[in-house]
C-alpha positions in Angstrom: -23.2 -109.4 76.2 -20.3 -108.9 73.7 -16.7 -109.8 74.4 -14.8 -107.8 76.6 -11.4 -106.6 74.2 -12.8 -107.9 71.2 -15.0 -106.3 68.5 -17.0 -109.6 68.5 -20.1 -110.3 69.8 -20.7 -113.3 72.3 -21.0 -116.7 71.2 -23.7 -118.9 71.8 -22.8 -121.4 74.4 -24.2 -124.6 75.3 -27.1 -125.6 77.8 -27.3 -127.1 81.1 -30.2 -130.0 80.5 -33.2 -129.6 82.6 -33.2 -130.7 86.4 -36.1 -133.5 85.5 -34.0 -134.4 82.3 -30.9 -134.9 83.5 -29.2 -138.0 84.7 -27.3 -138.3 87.7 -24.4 -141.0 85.8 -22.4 -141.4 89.1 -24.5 -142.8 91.4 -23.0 -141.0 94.8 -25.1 -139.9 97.3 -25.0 -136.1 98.0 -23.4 -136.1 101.6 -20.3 -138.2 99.8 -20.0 -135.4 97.0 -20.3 -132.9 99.9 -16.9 -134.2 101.5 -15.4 -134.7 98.5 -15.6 -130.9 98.1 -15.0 -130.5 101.3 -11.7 -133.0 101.3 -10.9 -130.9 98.0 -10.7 -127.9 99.6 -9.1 -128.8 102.1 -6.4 -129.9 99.8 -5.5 -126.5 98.8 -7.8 -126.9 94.9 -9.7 -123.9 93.6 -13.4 -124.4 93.2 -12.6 -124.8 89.6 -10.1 -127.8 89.5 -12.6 -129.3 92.5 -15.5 -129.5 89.9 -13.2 -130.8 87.3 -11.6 -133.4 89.6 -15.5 -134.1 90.0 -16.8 -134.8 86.4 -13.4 -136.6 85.3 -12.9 -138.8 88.3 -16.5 -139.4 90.0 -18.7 -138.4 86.7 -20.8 -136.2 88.8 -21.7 -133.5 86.0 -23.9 -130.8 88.1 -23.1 -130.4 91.8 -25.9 -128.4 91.7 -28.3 -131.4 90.5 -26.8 -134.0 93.0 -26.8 -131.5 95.9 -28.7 -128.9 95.9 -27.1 -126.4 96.2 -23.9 -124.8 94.5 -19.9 -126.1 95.4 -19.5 -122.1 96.8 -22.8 -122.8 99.1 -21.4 -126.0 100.8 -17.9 -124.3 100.9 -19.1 -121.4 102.8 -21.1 -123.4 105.0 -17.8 -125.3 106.1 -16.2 -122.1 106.0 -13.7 -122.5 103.5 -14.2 -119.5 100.9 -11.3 -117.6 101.1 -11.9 -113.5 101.4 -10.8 -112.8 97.7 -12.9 -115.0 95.4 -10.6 -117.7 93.4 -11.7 -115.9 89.9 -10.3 -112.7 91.0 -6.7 -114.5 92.6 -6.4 -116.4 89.1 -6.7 -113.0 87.4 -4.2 -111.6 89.7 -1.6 -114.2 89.7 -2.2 -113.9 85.8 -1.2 -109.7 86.2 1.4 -110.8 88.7 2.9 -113.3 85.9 2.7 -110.7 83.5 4.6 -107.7 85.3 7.3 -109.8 86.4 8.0 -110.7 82.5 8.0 -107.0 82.3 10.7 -106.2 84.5 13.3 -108.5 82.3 11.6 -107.4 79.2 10.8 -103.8 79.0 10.1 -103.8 75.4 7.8 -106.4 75.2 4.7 -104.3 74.1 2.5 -106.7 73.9 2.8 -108.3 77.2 2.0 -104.2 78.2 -1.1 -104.6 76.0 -2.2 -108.1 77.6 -1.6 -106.4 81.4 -3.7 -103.4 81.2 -6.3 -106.2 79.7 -6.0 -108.3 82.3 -6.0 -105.6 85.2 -8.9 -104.3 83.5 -10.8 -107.5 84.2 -9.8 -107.3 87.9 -11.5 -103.8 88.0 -14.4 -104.9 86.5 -14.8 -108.0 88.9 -14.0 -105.9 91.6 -16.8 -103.5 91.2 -18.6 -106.4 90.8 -17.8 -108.1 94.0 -17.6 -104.9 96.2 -21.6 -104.8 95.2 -22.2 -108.4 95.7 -21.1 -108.2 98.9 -18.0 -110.4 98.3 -14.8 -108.3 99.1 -14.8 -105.6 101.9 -15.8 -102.4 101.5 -12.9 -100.2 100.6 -10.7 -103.3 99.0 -8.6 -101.9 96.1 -6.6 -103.5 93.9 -2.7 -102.4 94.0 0.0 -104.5 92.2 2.6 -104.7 95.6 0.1 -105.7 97.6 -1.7 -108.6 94.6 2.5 -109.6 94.5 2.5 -110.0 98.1 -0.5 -111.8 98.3 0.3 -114.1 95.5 3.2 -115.0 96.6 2.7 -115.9 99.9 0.0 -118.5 98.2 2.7 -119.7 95.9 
């Protein structure tokens, strides 16, 4: 798939070793990794700073390889997936960021440039998700309302 605001095409990426091939290099059984996650979570970390937290502090490379199943999988079990995915509320607090620069710097047209980017992506995920299944039928995105919500994270 090519880039989204870019005339480039997409690079090619590394690959995830195969599950016979791979070694598991921390050595922790799979119910600990669970309620690290779980104790993660509960912490208040996005899914993406829990599997960070994971390979820099506990080596454990592929959740999926020590588990079985995805970090989103054994989050929704315990019931800790919030209604908006965390992609999506990064992407948002990044358009909240964004327009509040714009109020104190109404010139700034690249900042403009770099929103309508940036709220472009939350359309795009939010077809997405509406689809999946993710969001509620009917959720929309509206700036007040991404504000509110981001704040009251913050």
């Amino acid at each position: 798939m090519a880039r989204m605001h870019t005339k480039k095409k997409g690079k090619s990426a590394s690959r995830k070793p195969l599950m016979e091939n791979a070694k598991d290099e921390s050595g922790i059984p799979k119910e600990q990794v669970e309620e690290l996650i779980v104790s993660y979570a509960k912490q208040g970390m996005d899914p993406a700073l829990i599997g960070e937290k994971l390979k820099r502090e506990h080596k454990v490379m592929y959740i999926k390889q020590v588990t079985g199943k995805r970090m989103l999988q054994i989050l929704k079990e315990k019931g800790l997936v919030g209604q908006i995915p965390s992609d999506m509320l990064q992407l948002m607090k990044k358009a909240v960021g964004i327009r509040a620069h714009l109020n104190s710097n109404k010139k700034d047209v690249h900042a403009r440039i770099r929103l309508g980017r940036v709220e472009s992506k939350i359309w795009r995920l939010t077809k997405y998700y509406l689809n999946q299944g993710r969001l509620p039928r009917g959720w929309r995105y509206d700036p007040q309302t991404a504000e509110l919500l981001i704040r009251g994270k913050a």
